[in-house]
py3Dmol code that shows the C-alpha trace and the ligand (Angstrom):
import py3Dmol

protein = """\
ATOM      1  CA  UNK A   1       0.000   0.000   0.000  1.00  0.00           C
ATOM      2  CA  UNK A   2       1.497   3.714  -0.664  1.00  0.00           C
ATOM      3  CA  UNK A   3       0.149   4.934   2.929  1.00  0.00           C
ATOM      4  CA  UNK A   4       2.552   2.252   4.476  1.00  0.00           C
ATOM      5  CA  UNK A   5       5.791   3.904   3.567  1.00  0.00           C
ATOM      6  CA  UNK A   6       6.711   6.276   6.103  1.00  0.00           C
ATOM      7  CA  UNK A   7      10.252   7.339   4.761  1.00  0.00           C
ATOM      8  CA  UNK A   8      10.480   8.325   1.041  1.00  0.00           C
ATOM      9  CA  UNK A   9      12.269  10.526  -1.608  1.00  0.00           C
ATOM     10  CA  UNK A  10      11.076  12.863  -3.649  1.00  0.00           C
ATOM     11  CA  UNK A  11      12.790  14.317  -6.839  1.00  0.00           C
ATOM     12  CA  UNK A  12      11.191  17.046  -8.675  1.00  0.00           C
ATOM     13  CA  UNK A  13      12.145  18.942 -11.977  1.00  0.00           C
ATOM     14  CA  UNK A  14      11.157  21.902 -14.002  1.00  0.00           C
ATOM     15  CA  UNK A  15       7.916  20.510 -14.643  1.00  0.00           C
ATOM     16  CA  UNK A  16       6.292  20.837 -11.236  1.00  0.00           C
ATOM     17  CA  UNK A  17       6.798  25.019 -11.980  1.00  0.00           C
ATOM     18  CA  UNK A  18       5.249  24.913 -15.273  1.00  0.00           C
ATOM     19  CA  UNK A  19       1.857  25.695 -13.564  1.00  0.00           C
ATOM     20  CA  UNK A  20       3.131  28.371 -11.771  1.00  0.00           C
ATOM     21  CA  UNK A  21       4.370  30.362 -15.045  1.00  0.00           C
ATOM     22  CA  UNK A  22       7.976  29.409 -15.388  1.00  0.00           C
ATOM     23  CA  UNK A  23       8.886  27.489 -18.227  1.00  0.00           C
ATOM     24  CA  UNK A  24      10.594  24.085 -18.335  1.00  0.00           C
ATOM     25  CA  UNK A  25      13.639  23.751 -20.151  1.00  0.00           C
ATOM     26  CA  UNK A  26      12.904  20.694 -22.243  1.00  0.00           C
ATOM     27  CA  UNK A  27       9.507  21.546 -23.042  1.00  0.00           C
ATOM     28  CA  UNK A  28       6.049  20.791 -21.250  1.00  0.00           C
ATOM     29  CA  UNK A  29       1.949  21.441 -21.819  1.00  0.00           C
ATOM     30  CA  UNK A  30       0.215  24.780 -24.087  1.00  0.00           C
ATOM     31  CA  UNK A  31       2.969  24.944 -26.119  1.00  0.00           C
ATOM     32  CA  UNK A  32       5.970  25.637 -23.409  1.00  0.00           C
ATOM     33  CA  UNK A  33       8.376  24.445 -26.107  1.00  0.00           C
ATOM     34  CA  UNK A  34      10.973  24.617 -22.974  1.00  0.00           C
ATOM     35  CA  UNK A  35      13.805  27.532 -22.519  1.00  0.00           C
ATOM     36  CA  UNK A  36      16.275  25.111 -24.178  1.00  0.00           C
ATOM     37  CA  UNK A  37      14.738  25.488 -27.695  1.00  0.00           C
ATOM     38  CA  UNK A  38      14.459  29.383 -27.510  1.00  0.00           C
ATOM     39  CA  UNK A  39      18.692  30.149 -26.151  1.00  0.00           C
ATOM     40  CA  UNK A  40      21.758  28.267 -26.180  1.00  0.00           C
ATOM     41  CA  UNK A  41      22.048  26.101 -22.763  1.00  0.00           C
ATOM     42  CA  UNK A  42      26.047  26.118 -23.695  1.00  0.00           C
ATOM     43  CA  UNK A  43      26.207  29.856 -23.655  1.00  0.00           C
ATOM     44  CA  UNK A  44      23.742  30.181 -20.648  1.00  0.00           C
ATOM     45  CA  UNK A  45      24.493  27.239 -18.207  1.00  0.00           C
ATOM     46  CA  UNK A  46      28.240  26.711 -18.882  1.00  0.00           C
ATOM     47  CA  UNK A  47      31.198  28.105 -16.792  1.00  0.00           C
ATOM     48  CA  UNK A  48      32.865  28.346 -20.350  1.00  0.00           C
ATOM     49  CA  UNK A  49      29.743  30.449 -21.280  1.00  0.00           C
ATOM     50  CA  UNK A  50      29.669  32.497 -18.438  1.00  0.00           C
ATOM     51  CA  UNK A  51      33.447  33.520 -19.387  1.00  0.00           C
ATOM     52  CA  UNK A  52      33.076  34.477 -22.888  1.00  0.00           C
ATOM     53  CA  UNK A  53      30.096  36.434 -21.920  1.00  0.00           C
ATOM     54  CA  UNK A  54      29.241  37.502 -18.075  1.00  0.00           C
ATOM     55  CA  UNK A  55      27.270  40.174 -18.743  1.00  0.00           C
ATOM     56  CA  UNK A  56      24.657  38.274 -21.270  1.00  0.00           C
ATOM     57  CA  UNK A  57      24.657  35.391 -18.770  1.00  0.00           C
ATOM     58  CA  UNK A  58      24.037  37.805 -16.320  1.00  0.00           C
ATOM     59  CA  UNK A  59      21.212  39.411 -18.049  1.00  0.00           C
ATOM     60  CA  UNK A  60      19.812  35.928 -18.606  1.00  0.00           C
ATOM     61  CA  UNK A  61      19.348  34.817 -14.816  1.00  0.00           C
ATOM     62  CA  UNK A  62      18.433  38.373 -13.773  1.00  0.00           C
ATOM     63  CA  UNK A  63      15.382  37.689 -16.380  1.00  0.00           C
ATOM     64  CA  UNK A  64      14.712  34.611 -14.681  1.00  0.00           C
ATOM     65  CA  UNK A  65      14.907  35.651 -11.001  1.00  0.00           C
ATOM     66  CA  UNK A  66      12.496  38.537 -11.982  1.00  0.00           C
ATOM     67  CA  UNK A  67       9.991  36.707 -13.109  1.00  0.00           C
ATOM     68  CA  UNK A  68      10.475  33.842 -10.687  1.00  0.00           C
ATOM     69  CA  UNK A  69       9.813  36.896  -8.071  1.00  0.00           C
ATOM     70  CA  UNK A  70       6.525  37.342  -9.420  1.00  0.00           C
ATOM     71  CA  UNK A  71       4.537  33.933  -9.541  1.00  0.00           C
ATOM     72  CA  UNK A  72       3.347  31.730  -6.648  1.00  0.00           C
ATOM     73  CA  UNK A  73       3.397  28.133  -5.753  1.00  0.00           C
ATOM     74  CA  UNK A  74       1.072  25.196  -7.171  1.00  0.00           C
ATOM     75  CA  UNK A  75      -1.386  22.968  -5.696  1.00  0.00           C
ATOM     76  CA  UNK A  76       1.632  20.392  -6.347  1.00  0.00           C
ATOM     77  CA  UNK A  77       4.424  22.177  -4.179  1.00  0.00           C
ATOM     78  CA  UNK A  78       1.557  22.492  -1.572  1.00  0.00           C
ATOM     79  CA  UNK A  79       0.485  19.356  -1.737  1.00  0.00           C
ATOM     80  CA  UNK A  80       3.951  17.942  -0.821  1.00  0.00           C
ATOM     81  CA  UNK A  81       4.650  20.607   1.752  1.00  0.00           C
ATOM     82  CA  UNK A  82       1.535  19.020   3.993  1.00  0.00           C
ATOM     83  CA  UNK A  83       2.962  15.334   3.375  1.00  0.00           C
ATOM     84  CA  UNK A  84       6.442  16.432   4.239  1.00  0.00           C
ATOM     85  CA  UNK A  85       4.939  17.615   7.405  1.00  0.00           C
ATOM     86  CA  UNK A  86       2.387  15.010   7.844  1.00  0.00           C
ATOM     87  CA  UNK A  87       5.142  12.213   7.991  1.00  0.00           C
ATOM     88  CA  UNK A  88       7.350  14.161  10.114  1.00  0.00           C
ATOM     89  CA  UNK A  89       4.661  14.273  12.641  1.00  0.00           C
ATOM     90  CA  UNK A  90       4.110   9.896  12.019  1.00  0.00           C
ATOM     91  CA  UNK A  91       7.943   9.740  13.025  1.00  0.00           C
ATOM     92  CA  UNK A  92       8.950   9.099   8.974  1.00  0.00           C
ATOM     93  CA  UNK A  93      10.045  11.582   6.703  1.00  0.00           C
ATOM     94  CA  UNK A  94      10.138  13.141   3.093  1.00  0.00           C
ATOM     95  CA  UNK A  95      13.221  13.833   1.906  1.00  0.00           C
ATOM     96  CA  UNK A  96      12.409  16.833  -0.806  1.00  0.00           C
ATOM     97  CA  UNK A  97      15.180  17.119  -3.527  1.00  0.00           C
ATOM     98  CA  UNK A  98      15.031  19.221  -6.477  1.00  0.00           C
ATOM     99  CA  UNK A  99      16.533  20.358  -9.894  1.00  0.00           C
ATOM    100  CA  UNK A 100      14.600  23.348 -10.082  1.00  0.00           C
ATOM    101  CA  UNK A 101      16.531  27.046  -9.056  1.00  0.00           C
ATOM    102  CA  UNK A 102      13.295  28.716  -7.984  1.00  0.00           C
ATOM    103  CA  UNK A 103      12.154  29.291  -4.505  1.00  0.00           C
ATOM    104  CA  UNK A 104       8.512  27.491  -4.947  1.00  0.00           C
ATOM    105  CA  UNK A 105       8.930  24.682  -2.724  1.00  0.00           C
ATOM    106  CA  UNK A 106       9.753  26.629   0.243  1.00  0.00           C
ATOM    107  CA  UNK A 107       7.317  29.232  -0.030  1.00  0.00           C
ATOM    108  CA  UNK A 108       4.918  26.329  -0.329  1.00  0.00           C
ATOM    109  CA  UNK A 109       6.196  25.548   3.260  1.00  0.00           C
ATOM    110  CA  UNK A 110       8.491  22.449   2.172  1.00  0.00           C
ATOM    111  CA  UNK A 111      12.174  22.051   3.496  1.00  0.00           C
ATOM    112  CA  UNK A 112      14.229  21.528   0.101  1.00  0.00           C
ATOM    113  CA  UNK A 113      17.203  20.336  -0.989  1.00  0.00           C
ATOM    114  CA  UNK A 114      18.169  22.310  -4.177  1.00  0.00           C
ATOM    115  CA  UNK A 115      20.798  20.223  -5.957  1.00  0.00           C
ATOM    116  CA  UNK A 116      21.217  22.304  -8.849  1.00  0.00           C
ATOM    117  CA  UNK A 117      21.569  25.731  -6.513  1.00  0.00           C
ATOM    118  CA  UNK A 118      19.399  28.363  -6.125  1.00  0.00           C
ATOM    119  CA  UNK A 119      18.498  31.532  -8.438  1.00  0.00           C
ATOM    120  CA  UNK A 120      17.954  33.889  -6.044  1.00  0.00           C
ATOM    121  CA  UNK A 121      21.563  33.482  -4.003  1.00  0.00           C
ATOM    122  CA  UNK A 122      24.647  34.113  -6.219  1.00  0.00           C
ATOM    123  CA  UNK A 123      28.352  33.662  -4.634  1.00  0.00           C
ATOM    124  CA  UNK A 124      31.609  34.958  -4.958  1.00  0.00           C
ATOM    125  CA  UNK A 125      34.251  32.799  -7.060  1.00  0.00           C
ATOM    126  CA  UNK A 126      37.385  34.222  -5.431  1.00  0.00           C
ATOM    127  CA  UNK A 127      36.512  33.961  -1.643  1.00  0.00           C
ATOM    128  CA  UNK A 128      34.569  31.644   0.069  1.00  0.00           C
ATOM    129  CA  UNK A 129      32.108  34.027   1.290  1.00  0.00           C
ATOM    130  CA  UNK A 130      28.703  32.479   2.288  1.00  0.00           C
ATOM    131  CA  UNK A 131      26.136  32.107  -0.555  1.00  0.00           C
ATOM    132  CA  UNK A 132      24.022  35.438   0.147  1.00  0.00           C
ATOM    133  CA  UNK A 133      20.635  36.564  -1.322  1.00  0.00           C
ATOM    134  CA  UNK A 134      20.861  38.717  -4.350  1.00  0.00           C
ATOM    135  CA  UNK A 135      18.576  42.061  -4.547  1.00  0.00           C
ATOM    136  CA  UNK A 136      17.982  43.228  -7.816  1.00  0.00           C
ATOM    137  CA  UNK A 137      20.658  42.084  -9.787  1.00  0.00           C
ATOM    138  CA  UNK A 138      23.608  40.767 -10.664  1.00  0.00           C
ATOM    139  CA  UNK A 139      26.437  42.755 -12.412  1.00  0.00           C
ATOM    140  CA  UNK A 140      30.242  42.203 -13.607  1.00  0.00           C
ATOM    141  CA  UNK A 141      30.218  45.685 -12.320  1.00  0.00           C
ATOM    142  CA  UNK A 142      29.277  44.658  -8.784  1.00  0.00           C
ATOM    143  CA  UNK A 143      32.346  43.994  -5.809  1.00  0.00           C
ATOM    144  CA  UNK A 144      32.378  41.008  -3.498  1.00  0.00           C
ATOM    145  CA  UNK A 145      31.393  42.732   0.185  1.00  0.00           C
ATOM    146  CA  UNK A 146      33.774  40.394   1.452  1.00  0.00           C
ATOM    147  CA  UNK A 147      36.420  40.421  -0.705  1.00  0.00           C
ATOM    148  CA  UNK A 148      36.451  43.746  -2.611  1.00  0.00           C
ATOM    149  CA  UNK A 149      37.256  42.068  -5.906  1.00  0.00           C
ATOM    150  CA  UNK A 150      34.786  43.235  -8.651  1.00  0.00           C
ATOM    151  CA  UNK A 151      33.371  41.178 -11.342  1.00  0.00           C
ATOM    152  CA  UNK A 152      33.180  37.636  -9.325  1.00  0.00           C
ATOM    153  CA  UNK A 153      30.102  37.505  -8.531  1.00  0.00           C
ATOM    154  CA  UNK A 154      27.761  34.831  -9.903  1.00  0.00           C
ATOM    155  CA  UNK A 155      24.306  33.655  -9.642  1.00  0.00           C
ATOM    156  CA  UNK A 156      24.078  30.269  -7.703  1.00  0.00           C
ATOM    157  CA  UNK A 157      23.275  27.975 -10.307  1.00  0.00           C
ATOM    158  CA  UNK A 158      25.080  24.186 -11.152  1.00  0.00           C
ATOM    159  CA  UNK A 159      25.777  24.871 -14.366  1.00  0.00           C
ATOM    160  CA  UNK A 160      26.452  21.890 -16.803  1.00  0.00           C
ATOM    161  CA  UNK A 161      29.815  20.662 -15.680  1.00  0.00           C
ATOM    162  CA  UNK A 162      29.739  21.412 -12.234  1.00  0.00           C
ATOM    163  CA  UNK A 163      29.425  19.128  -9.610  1.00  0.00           C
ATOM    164  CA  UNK A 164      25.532  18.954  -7.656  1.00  0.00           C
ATOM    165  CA  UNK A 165      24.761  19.935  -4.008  1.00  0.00           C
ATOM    166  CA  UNK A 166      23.766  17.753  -1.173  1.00  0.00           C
ATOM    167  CA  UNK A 167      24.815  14.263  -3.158  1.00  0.00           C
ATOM    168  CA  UNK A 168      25.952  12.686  -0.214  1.00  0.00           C
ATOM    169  CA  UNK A 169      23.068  13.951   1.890  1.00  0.00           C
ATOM    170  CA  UNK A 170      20.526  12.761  -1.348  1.00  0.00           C
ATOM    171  CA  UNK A 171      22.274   9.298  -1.308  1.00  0.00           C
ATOM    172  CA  UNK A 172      21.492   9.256   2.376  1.00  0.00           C
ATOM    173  CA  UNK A 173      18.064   9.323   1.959  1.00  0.00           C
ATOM    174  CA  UNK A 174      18.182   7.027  -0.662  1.00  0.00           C
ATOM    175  CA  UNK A 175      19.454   4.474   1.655  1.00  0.00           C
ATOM    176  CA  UNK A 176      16.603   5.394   4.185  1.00  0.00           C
ATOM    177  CA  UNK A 177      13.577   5.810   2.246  1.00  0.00           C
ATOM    178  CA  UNK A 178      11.222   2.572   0.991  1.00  0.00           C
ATOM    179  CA  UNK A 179       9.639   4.931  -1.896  1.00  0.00           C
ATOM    180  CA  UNK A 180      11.342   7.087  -4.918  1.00  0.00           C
ATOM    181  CA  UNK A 181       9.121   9.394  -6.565  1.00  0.00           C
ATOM    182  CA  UNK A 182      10.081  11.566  -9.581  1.00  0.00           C
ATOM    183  CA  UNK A 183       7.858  14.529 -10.333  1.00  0.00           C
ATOM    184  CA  UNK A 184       7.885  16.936 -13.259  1.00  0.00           C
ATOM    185  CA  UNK A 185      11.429  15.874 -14.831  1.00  0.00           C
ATOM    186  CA  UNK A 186      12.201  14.568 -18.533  1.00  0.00           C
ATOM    187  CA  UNK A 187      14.701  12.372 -16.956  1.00  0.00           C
ATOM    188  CA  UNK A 188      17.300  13.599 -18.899  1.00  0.00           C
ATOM    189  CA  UNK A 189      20.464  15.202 -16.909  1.00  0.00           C
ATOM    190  CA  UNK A 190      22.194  13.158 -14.814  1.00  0.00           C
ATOM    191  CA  UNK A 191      22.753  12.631 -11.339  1.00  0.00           C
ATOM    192  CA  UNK A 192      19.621  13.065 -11.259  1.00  0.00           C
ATOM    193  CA  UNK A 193      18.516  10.526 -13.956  1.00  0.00           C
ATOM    194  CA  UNK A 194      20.403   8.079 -12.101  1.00  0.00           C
ATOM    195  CA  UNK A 195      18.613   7.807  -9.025  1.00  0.00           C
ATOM    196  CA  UNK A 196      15.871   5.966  -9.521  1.00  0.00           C
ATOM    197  CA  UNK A 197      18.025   3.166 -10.547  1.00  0.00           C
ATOM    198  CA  UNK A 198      19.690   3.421  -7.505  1.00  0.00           C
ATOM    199  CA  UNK A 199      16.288   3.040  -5.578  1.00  0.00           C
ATOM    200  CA  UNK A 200      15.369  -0.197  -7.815  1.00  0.00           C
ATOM    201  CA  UNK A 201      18.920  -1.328  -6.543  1.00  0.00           C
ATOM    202  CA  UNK A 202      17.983  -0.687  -3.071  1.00  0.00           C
ATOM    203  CA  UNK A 203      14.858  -2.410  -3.877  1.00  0.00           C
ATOM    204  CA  UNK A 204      12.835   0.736  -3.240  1.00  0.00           C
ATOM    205  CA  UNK A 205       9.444   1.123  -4.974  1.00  0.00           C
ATOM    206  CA  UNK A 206       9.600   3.450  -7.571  1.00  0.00           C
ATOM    207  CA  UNK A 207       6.648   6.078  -9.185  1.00  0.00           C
ATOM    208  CA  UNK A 208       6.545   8.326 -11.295  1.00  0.00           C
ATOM    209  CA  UNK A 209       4.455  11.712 -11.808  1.00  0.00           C
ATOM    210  CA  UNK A 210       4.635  13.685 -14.628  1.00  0.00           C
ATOM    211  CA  UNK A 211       2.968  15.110 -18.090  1.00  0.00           C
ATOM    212  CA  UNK A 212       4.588  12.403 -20.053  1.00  0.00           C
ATOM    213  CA  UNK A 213       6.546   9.579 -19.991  1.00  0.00           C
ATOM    214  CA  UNK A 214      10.048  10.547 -19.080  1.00  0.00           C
ATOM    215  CA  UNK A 215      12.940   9.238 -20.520  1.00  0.00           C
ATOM    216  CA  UNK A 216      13.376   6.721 -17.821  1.00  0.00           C
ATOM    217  CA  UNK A 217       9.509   5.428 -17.382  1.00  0.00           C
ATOM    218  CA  UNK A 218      10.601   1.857 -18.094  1.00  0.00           C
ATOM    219  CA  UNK A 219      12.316   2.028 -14.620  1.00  0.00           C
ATOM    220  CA  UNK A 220       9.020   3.053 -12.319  1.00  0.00           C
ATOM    221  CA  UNK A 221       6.669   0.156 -10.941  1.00  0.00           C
ATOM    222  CA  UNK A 222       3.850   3.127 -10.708  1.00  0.00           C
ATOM    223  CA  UNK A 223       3.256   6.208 -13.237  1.00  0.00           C
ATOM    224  CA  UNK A 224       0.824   8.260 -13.418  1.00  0.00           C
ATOM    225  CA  UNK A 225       0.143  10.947 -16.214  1.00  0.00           C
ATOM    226  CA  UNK A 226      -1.215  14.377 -15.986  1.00  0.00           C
ATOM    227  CA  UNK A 227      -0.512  17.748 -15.053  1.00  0.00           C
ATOM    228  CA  UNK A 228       1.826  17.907 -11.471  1.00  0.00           C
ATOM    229  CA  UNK A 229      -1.587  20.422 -10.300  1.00  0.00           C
ATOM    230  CA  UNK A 230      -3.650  17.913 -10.268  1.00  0.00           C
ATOM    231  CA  UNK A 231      -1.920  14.391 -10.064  1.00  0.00           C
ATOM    232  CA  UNK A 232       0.362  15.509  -7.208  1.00  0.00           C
ATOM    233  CA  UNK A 233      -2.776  16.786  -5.003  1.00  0.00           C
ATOM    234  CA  UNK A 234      -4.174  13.300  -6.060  1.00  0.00           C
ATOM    235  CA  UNK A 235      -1.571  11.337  -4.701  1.00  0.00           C
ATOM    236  CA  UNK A 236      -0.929  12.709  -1.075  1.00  0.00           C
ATOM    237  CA  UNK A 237      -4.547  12.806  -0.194  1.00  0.00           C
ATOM    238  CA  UNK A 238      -4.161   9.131  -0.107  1.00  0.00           C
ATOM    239  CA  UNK A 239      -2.415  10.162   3.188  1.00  0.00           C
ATOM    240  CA  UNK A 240      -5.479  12.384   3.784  1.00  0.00           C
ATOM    241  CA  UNK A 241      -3.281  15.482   3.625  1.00  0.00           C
TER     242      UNK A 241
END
"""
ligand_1 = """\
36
LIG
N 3.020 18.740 -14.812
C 3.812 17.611 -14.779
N 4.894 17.423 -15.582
C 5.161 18.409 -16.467
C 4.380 19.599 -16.588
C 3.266 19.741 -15.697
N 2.494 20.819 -15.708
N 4.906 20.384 -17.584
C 5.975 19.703 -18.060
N 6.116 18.512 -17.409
C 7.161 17.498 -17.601
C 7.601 17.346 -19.053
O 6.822 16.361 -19.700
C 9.064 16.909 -18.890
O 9.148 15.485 -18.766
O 8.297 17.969 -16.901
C 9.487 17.546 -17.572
C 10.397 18.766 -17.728
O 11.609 18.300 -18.231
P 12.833 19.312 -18.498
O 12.329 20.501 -19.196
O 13.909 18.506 -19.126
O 13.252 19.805 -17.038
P 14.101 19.034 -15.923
O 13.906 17.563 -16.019
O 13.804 19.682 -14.639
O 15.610 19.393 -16.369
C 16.670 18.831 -15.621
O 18.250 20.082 -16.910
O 18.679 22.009 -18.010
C 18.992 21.293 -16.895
O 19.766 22.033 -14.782
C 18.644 22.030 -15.609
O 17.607 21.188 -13.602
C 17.544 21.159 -15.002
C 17.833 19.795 -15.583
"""
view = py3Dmol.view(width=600, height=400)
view.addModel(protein, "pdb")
view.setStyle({"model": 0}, {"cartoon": {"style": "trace"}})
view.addModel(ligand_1, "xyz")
view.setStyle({"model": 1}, {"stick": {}})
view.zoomTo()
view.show()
């Protein structure tokens, strides 16, 4: 029965924003072809493209973080927010990782781990100043506050190349959790792709939720296919939440 695992893992991708307003990068429902077909993801998620153009790469993610200021959470990021509390208060857990840069999860209430970083912090990449919270903008012509130097500054984003956050804190949970679900991701980058493999060699059960079938659907036990706004909801009331 779903409603008897008490410790479980869920991954979530682009697609769970979609409803919200933000597009996904691969593509997704009404004609969201996906960011990837409009710009160049080498240019605009590669430390190589970052050096041959800061200030376009900049413009890009200051774009992003604008709109992403101005949309709200989903019935889906709610929906898990009240399971990831309802377990914690059964003594089990849900360990939330994500892809996504945007902030939806935890303004939905939901404790996140943000594997690919996090839109609205940048960082410096001469000093090993804390991540910080970006107002506004991000310039070349803007100085560290730590370390003076001027053009460092970056937007907090694992760009392709670049090793994830949390992997050994993810893999943790994997060992812990009896249930892997996948929500709103194609499936196609790796780590990520990767882990529900990993759950089907831990002998975990494995769902997925999503618009389509991802490129990894052969490797769930469950689907189910529909928009994250509705099938999400669906699922965790099963835990009357
Ligand atoms: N509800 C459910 N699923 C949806 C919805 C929706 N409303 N809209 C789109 N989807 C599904 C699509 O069918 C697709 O399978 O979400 C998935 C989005 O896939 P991608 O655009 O590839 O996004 P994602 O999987 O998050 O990308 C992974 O790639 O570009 C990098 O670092 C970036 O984190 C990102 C990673």
């Amino acid at each position: 029965m779903m409603t008897d695992h008490k410790h479980i893992l869920v991954l979530t991708g682009s697609g769970i924003s979609a409803e919200s307003g933000i597009s996904t990068y691969r593509g997704g429902a009404d004609g969201d072809e996906g960011l990837w077909s409009a710009v160049d993801f080498q240019k605009y998620a590669s430390p190589e493209g970052f050096r041959e153009d800061p200030d376009g790469v900049h413009n890009f993610y200051n774009v992003r973080r604008a709109q992403i200021r101005t949309v709200a959470p989903n019935p889906a990021h709610f929906a898990l927010a009240r399971l990831q509390k309802y377990l914690a208060r059964q003594g089990g857990s849900l360990t939330l990782v994500t892809q996504n840069v945007d902030d939806l999860h935890e303004r939905a209430g939901a404790e996140t781990l943000h594997m690919h970083g996090e839109i609205l912090k940048g960082f410096c990449n001469m000093c090993d100043r804390p991540r910080f919270m970006v107002d506004g903008d991000l310039h070349t012509s803007d100085g560290c506050d730590a370390c003076g130097r001027i053009g460092t500054l970056r937007p907090d984003v694992v760009w392709f190349g670049e090793i994830p956050y949390h992997m050994d804190t993810i893999y943790d949970a994997l060992g812990r959790a009896t249930l892997f679900v996948s929500i709103g991701t194609s499936g196609s980058v790796y780590p990520a792709a990767g882990f529900v493999q990993e759950a089907r060699n831990l002998g975990m059960e494995t769902m997925e939720l999503n618009l389509d079938p991802s490129d990894n659907a052969h490797a769930f036990d469950v689907a189910e296919y529909g928009l994250a706004g509705d099938i999400v909801p669906a699922w965790t009331a099963q835990w009357g939440v």
